[in-house]
PDBQT receptor file of N, H, CA, C and O in Angstrom, charges set to zero:
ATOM      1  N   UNK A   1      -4.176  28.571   2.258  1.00  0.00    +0.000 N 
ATOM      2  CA  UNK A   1      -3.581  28.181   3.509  1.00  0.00    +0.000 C 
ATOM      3  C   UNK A   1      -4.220  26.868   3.950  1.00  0.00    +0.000 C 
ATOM      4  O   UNK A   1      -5.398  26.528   3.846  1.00  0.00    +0.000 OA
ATOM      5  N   UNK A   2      -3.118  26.165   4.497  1.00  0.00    +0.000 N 
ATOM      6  H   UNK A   2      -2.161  26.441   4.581  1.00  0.00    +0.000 HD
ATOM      7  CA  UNK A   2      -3.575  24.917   4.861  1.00  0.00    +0.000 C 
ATOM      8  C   UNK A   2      -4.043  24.769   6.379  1.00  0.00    +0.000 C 
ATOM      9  O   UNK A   2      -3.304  25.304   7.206  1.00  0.00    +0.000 OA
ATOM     10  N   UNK A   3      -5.191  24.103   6.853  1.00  0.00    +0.000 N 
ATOM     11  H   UNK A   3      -5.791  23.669   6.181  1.00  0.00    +0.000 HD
ATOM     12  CA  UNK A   3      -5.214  23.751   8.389  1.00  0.00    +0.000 C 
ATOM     13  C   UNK A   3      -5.748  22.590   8.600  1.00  0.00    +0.000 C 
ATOM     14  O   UNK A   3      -6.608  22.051   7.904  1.00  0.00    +0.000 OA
ATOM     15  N   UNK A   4      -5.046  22.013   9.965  1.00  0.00    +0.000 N 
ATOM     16  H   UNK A   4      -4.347  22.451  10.531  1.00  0.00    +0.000 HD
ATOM     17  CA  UNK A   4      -5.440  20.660  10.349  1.00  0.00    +0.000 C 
ATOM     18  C   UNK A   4      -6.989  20.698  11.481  1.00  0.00    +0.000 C 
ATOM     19  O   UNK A   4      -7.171  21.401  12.475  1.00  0.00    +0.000 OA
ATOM     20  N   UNK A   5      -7.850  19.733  10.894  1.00  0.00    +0.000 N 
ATOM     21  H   UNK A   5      -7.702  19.163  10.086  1.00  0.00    +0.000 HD
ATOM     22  CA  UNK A   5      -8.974  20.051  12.106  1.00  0.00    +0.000 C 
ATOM     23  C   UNK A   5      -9.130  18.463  12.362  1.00  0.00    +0.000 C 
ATOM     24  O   UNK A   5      -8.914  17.533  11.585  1.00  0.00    +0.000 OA
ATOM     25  N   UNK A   6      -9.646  18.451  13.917  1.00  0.00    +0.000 N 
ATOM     26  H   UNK A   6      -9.821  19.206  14.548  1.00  0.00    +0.000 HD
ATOM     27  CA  UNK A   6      -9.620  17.026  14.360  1.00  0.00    +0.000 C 
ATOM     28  C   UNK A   6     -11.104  16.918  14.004  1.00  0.00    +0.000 C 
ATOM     29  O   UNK A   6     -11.790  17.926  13.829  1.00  0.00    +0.000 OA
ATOM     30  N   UNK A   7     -11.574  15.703  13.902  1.00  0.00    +0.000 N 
ATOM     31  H   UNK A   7     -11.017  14.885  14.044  1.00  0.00    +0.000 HD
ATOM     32  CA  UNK A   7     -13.058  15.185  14.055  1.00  0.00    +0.000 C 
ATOM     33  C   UNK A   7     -12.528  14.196  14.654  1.00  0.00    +0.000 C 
ATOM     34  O   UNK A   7     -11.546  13.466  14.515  1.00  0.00    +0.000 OA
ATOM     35  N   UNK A   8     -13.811  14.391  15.697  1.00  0.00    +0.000 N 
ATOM     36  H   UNK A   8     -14.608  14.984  15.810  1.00  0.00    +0.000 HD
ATOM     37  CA  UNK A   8     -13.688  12.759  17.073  1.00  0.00    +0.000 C 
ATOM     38  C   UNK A   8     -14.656  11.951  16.414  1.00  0.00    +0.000 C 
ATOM     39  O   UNK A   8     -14.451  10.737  16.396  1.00  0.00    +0.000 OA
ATOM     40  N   UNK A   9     -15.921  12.522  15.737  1.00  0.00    +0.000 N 
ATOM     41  H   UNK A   9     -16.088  13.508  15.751  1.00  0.00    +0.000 HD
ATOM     42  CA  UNK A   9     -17.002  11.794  15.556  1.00  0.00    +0.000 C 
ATOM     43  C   UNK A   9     -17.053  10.656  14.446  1.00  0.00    +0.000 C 
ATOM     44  O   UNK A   9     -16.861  11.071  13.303  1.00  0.00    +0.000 OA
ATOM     45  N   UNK A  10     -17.218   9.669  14.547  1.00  0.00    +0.000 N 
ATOM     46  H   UNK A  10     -17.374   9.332  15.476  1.00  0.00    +0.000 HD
ATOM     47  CA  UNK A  10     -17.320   8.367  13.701  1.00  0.00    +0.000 C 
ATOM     48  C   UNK A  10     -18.807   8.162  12.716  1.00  0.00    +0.000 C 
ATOM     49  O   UNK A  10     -19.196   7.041  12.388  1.00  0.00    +0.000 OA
ATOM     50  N   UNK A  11     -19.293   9.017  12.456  1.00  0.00    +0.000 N 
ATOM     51  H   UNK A  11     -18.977   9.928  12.722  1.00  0.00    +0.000 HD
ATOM     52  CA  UNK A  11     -20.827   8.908  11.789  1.00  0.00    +0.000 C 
ATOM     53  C   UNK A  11     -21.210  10.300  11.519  1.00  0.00    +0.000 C 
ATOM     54  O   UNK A  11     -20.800  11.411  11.854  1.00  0.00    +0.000 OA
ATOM     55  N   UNK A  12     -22.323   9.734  10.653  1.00  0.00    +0.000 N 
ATOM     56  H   UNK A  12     -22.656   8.832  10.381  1.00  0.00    +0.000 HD
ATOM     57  CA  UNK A  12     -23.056  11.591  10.968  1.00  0.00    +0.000 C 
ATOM     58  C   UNK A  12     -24.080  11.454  11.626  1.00  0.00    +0.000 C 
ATOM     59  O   UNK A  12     -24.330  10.444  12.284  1.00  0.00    +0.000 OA
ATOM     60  N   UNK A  13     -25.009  12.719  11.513  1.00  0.00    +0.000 N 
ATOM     61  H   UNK A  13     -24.806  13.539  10.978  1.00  0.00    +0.000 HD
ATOM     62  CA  UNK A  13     -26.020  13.162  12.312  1.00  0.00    +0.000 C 
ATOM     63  C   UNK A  13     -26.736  13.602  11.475  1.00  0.00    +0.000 C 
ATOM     64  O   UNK A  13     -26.391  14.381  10.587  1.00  0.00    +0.000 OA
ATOM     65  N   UNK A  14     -28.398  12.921  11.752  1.00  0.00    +0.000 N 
ATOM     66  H   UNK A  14     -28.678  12.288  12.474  1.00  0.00    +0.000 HD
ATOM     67  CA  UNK A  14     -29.397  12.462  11.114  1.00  0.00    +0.000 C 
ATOM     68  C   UNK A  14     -29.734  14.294  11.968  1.00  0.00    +0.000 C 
ATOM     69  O   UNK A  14     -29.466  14.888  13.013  1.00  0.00    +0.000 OA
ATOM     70  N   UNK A  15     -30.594  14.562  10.442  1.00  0.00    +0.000 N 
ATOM     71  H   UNK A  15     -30.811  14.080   9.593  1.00  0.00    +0.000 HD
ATOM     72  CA  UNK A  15     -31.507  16.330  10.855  1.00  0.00    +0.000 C 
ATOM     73  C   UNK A  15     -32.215  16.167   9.762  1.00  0.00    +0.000 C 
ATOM     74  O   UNK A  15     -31.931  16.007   8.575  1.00  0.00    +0.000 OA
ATOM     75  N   UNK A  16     -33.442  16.252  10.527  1.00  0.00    +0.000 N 
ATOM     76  H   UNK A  16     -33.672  16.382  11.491  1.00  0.00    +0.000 HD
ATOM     77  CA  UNK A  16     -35.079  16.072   9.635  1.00  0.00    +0.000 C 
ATOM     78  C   UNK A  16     -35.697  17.055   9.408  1.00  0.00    +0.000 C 
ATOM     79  O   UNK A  16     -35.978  17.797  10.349  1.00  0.00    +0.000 OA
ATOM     80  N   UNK A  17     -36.178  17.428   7.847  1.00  0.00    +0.000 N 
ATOM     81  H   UNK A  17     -35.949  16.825   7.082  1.00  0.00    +0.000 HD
ATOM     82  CA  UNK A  17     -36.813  18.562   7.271  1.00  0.00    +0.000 C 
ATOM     83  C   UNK A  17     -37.894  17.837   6.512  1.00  0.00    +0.000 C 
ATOM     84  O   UNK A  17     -38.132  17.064   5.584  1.00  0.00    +0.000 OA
ATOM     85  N   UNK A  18     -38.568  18.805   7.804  1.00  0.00    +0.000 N 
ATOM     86  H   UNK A  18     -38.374  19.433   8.558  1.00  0.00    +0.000 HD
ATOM     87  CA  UNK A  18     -40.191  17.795   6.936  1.00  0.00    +0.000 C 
ATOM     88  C   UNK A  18     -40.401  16.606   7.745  1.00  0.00    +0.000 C 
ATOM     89  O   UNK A  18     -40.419  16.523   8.973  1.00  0.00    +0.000 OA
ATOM     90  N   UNK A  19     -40.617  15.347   6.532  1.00  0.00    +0.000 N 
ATOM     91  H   UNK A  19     -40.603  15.414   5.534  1.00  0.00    +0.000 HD
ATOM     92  CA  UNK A  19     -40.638  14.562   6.534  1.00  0.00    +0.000 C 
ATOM     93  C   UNK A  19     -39.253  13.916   6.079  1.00  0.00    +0.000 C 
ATOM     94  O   UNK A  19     -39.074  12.723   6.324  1.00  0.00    +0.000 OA
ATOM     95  N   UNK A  20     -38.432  14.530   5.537  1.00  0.00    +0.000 N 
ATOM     96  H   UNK A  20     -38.578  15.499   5.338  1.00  0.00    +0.000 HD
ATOM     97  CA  UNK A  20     -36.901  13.928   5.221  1.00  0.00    +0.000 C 
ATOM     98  C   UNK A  20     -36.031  13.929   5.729  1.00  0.00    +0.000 C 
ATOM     99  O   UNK A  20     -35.587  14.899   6.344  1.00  0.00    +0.000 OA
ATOM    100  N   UNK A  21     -35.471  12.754   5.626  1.00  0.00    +0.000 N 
ATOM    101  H   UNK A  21     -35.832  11.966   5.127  1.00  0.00    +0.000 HD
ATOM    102  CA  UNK A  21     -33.820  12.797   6.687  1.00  0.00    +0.000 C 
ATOM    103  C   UNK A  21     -32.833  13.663   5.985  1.00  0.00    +0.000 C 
ATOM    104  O   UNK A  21     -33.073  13.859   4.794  1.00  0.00    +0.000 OA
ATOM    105  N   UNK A  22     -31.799  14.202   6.474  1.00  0.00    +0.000 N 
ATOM    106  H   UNK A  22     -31.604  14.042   7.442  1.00  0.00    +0.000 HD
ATOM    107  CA  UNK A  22     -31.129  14.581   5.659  1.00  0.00    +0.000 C 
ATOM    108  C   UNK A  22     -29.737  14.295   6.607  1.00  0.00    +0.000 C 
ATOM    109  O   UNK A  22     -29.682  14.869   7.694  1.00  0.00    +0.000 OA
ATOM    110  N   UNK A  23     -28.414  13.249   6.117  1.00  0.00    +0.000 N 
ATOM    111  H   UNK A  23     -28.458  12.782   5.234  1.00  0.00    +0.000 HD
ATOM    112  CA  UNK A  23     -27.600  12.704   7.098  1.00  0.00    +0.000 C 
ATOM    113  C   UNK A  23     -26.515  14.202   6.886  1.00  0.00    +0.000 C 
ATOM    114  O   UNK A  23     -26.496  14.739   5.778  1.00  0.00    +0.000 OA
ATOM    115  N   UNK A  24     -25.820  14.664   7.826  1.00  0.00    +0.000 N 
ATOM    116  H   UNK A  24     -25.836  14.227   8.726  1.00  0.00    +0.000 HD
ATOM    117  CA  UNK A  24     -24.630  15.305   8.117  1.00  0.00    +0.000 C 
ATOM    118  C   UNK A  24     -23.226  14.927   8.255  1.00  0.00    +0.000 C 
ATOM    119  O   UNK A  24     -22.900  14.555   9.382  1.00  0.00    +0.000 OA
ATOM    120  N   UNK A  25     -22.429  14.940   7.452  1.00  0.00    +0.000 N 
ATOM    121  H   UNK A  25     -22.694  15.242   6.537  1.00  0.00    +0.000 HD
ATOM    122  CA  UNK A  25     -21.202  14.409   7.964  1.00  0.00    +0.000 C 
ATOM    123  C   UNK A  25     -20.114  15.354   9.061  1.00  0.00    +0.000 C 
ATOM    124  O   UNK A  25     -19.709  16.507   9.208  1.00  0.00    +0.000 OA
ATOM    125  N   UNK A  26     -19.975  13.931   9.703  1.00  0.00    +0.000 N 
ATOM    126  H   UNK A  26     -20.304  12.995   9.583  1.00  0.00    +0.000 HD
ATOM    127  CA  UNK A  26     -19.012  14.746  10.999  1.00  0.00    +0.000 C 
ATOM    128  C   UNK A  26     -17.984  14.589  11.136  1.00  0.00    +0.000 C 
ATOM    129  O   UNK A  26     -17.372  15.310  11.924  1.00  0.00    +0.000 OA
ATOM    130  N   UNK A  27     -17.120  13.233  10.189  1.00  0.00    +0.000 N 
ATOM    131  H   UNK A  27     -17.617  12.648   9.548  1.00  0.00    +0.000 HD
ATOM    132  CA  UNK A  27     -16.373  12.847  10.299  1.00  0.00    +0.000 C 
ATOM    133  C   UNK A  27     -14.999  13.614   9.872  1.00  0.00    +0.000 C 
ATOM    134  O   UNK A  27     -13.793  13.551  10.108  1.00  0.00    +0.000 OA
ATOM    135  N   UNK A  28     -15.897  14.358   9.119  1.00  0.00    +0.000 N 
ATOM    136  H   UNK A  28     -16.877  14.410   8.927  1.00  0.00    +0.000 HD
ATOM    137  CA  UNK A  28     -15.027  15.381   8.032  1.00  0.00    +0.000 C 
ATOM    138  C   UNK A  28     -14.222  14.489   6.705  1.00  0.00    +0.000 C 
ATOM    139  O   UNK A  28     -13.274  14.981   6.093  1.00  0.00    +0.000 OA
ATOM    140  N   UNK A  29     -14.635  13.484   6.484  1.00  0.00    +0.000 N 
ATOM    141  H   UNK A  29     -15.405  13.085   6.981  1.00  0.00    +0.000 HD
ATOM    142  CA  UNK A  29     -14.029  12.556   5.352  1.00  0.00    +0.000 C 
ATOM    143  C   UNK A  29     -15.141  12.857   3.996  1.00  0.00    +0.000 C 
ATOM    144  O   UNK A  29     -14.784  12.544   2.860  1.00  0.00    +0.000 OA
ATOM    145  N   UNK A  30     -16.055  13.282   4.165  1.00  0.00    +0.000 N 
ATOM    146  H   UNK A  30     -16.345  13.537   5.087  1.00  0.00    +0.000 HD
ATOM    147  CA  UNK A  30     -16.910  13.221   2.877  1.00  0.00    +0.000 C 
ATOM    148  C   UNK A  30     -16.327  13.903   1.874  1.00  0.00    +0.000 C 
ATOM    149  O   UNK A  30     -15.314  14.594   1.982  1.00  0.00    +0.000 OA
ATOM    150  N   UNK A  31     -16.761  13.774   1.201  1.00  0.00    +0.000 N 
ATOM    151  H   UNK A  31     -17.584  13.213   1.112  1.00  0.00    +0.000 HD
ATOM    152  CA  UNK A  31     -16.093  14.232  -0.353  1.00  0.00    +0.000 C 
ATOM    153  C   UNK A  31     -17.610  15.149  -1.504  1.00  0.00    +0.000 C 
ATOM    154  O   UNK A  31     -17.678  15.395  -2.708  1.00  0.00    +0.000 OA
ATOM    155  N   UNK A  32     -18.486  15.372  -0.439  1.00  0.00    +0.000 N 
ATOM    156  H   UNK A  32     -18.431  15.172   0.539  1.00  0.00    +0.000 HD
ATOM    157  CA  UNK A  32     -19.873  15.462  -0.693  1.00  0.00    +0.000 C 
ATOM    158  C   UNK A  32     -20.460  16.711   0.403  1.00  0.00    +0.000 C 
ATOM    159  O   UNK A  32     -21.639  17.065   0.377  1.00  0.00    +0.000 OA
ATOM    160  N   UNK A  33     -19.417  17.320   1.377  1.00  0.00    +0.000 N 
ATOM    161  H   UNK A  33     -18.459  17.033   1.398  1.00  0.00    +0.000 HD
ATOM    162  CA  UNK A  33     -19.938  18.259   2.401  1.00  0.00    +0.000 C 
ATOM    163  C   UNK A  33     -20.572  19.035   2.224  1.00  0.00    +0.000 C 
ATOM    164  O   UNK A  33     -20.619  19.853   1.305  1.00  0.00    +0.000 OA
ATOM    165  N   UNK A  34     -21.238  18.872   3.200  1.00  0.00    +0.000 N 
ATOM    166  H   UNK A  34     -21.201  18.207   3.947  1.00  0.00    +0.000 HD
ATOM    167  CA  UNK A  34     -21.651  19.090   4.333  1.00  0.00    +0.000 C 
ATOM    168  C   UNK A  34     -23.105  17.599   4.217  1.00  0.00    +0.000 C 
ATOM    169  O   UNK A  34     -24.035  17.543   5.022  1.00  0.00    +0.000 OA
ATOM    170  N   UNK A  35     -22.961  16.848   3.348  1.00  0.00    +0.000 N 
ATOM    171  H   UNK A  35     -22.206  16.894   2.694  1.00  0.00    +0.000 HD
ATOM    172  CA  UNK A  35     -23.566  15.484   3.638  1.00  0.00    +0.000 C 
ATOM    173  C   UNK A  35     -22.942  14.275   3.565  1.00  0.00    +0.000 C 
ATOM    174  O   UNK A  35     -22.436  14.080   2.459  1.00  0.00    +0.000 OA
ATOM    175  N   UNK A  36     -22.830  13.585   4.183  1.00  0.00    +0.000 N 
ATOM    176  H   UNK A  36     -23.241  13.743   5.081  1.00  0.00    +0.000 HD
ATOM    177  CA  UNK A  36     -22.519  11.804   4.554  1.00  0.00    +0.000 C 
ATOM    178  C   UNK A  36     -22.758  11.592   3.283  1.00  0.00    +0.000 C 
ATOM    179  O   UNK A  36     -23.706  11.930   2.574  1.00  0.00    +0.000 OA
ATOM    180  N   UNK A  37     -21.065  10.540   2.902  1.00  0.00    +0.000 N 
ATOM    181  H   UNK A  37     -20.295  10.265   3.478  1.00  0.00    +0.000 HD
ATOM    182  CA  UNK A  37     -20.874  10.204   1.833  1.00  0.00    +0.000 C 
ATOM    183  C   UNK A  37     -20.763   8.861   2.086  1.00  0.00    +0.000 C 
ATOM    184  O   UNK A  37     -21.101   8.128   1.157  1.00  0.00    +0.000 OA
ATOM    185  N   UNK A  38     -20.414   8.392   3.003  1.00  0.00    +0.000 N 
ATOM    186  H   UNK A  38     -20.139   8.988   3.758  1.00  0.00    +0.000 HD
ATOM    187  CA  UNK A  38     -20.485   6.962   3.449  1.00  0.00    +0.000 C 
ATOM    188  C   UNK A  38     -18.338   6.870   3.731  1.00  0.00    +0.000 C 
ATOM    189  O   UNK A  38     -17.604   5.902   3.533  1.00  0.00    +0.000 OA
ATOM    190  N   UNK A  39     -18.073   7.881   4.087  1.00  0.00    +0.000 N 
ATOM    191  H   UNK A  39     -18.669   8.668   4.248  1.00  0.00    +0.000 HD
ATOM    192  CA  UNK A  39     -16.517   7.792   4.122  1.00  0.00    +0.000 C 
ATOM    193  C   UNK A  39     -16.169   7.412   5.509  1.00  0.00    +0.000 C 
ATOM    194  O   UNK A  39     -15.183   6.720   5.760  1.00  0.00    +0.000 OA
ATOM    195  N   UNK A  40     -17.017   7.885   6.449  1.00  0.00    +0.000 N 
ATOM    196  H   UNK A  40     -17.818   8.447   6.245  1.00  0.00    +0.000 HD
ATOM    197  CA  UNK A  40     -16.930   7.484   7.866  1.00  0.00    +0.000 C 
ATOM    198  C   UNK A  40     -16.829   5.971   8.136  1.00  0.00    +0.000 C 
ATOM    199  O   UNK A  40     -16.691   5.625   9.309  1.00  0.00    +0.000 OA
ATOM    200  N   UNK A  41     -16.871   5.226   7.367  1.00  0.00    +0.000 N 
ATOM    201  H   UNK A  41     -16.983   5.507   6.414  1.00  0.00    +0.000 HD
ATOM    202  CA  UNK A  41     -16.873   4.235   7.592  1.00  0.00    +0.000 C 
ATOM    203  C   UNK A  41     -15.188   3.814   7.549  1.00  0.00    +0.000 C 
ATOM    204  O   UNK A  41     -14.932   2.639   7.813  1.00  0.00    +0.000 OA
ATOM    205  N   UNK A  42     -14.367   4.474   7.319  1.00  0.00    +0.000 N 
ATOM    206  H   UNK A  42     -14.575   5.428   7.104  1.00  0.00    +0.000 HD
ATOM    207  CA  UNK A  42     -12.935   4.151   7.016  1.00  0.00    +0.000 C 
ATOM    208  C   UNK A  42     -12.529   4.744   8.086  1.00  0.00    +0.000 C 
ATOM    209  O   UNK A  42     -11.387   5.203   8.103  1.00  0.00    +0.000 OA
ATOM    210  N   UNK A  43     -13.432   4.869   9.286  1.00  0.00    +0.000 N 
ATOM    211  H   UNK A  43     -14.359   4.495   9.272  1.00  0.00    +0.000 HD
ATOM    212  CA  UNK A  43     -12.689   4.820  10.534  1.00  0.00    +0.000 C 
ATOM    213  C   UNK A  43     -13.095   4.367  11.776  1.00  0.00    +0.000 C 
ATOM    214  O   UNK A  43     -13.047   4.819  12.920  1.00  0.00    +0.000 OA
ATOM    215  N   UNK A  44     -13.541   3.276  11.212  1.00  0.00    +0.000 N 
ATOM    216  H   UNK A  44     -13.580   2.909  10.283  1.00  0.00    +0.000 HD
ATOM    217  CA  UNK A  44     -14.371   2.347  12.055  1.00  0.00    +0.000 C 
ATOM    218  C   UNK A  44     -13.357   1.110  13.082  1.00  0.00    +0.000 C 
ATOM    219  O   UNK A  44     -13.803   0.381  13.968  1.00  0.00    +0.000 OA
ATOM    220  N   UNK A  45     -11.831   1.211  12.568  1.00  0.00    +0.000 N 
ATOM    221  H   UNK A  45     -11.468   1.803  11.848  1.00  0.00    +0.000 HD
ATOM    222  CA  UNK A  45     -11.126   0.587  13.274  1.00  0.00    +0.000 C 
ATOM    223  C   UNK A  45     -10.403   1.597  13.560  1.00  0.00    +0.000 C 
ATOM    224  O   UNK A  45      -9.297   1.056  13.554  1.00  0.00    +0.000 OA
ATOM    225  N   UNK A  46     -10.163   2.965  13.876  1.00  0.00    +0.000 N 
ATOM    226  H   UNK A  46     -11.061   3.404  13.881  1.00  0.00    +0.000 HD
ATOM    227  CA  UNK A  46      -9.590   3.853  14.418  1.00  0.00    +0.000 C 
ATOM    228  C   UNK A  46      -9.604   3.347  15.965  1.00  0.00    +0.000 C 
ATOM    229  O   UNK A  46     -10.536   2.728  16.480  1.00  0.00    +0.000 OA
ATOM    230  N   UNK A  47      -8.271   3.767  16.672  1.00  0.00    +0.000 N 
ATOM    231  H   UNK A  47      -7.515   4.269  16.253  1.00  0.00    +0.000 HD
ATOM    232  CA  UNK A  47      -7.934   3.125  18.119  1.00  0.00    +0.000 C 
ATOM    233  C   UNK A  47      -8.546   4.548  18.847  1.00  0.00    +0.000 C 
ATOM    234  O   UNK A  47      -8.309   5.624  18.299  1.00  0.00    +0.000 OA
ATOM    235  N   UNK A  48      -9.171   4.509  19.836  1.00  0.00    +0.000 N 
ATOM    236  H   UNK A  48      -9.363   3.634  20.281  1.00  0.00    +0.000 HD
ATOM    237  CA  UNK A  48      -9.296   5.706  20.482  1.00  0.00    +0.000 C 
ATOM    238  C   UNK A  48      -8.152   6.263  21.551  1.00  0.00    +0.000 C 
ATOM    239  O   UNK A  48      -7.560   5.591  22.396  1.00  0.00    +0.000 OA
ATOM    240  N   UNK A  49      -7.979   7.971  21.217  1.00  0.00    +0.000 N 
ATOM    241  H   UNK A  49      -8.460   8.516  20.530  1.00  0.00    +0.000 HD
ATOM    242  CA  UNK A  49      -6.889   8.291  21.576  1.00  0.00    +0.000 C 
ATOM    243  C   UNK A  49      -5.684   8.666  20.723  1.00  0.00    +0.000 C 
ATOM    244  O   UNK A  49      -4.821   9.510  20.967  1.00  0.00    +0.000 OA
ATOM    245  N   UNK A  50      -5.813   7.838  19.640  1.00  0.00    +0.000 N 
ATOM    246  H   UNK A  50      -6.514   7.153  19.441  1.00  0.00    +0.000 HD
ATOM    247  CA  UNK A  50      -4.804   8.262  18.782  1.00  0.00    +0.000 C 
ATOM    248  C   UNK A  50      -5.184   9.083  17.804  1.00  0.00    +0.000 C 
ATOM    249  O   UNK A  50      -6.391   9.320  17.845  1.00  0.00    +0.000 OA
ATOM    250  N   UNK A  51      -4.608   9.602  16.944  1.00  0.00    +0.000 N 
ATOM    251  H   UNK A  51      -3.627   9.410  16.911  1.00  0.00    +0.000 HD
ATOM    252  CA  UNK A  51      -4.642  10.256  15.916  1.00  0.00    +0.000 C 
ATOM    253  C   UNK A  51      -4.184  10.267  14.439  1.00  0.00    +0.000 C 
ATOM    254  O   UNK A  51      -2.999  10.132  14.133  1.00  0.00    +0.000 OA
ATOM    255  N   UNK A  52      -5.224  10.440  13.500  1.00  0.00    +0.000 N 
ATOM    256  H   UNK A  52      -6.186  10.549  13.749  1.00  0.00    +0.000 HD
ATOM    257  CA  UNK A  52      -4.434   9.913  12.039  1.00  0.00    +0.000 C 
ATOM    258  C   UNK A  52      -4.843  11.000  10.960  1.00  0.00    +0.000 C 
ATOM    259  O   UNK A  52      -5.730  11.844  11.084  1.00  0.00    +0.000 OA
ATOM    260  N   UNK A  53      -3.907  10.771   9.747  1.00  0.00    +0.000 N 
ATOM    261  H   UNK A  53      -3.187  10.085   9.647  1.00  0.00    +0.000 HD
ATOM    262  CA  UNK A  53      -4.039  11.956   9.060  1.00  0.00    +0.000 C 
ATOM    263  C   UNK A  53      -4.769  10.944   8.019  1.00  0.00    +0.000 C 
ATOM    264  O   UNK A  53      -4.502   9.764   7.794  1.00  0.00    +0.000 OA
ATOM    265  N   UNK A  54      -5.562  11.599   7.574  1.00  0.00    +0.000 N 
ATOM    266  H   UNK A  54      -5.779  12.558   7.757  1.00  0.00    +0.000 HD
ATOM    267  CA  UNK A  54      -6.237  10.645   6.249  1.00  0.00    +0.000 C 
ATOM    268  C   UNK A  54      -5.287  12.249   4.527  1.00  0.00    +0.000 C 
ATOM    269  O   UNK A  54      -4.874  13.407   4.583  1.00  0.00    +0.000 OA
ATOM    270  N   UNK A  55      -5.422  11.306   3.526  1.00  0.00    +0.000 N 
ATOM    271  H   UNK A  55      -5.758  10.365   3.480  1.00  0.00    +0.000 HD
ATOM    272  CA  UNK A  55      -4.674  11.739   2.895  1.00  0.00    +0.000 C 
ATOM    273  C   UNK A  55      -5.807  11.474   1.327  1.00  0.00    +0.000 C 
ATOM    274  O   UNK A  55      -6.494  10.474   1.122  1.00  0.00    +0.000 OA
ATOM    275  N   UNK A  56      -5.709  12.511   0.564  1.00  0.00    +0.000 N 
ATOM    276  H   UNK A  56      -5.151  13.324   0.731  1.00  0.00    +0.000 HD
ATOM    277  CA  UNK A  56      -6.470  12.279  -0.511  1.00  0.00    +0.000 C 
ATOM    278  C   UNK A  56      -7.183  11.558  -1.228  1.00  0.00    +0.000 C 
ATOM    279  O   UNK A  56      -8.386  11.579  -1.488  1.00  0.00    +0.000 OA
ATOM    280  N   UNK A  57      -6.181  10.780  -1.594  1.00  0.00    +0.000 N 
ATOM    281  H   UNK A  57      -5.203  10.763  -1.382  1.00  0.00    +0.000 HD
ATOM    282  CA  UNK A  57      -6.723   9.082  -1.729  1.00  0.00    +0.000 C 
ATOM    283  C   UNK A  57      -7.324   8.288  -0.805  1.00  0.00    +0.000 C 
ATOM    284  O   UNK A  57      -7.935   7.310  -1.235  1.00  0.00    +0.000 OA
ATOM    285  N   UNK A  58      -7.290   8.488   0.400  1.00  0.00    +0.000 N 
ATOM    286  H   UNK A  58      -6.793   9.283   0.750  1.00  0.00    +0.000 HD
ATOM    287  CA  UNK A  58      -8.244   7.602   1.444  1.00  0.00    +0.000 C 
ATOM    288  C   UNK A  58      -7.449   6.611   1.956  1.00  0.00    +0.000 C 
ATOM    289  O   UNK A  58      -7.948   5.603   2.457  1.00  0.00    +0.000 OA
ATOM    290  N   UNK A  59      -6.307   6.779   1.888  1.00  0.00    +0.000 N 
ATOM    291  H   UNK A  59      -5.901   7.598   1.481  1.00  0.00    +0.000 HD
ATOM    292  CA  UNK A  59      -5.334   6.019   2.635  1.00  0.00    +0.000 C 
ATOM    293  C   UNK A  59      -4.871   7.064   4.360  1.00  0.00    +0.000 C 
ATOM    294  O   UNK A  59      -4.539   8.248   4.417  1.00  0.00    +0.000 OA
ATOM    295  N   UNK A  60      -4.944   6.598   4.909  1.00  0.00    +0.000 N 
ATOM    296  H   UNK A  60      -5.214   5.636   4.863  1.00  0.00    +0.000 HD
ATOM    297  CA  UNK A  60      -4.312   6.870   6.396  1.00  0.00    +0.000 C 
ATOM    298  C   UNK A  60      -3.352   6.768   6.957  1.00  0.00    +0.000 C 
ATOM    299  O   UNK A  60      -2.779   5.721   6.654  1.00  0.00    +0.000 OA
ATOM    300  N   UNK A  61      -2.698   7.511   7.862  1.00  0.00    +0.000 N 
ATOM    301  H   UNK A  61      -3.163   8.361   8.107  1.00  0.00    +0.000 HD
ATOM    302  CA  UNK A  61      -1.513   7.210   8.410  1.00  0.00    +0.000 C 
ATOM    303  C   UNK A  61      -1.712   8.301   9.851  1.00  0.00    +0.000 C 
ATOM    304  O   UNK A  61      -2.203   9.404  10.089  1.00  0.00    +0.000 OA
ATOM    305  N   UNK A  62      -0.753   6.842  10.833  1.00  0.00    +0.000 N 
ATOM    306  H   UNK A  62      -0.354   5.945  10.640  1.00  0.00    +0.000 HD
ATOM    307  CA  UNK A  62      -0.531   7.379  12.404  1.00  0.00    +0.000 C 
ATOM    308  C   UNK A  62      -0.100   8.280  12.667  1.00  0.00    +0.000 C 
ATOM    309  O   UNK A  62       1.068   8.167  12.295  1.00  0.00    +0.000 OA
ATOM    310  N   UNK A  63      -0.254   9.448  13.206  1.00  0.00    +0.000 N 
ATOM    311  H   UNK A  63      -1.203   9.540  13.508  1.00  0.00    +0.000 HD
ATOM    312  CA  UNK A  63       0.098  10.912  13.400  1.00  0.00    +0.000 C 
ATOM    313  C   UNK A  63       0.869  10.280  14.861  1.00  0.00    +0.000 C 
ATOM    314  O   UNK A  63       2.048   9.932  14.920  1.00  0.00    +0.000 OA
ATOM    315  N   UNK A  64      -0.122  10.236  15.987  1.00  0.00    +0.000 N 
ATOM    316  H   UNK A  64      -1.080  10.518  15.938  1.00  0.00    +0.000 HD
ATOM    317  CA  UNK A  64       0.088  10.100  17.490  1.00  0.00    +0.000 C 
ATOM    318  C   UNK A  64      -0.786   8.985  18.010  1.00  0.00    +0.000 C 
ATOM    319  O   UNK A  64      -0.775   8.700  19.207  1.00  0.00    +0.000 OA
TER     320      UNK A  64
């Protein structure tokens, strides 16, 4: 079954064990989850307010 989930967040979130960082992705684009793959960055010109579907390949498109 398929479901749509929004992520607002543009980055991840840095959580330290130990002495090590360990980054989180929030964006929900990683390809590496539940760690920052560096995919968040392909929504760095996202308009706020709107909404987009990202699609396998890493191409995007305007929902709302």
């Amino acid at each position: 079954m398929a479901r749509i989930v929004l992520h607002e967040e543009q980055g991840p979130i840095e959580v330290k064990v130990g002495n090590e960082s360990k980054w989180i992705c929030q964006c929900g684009l990683s390809k590496n989850k539940l760690y920052c793959d560096g995919s968040h960055n392909k929504t760095k010109d996202e308009e706020k307010g709107k909404v987009y579907k990202y699609n396998p390949n890493g191409t995007r498109k305007l929902v709302q």
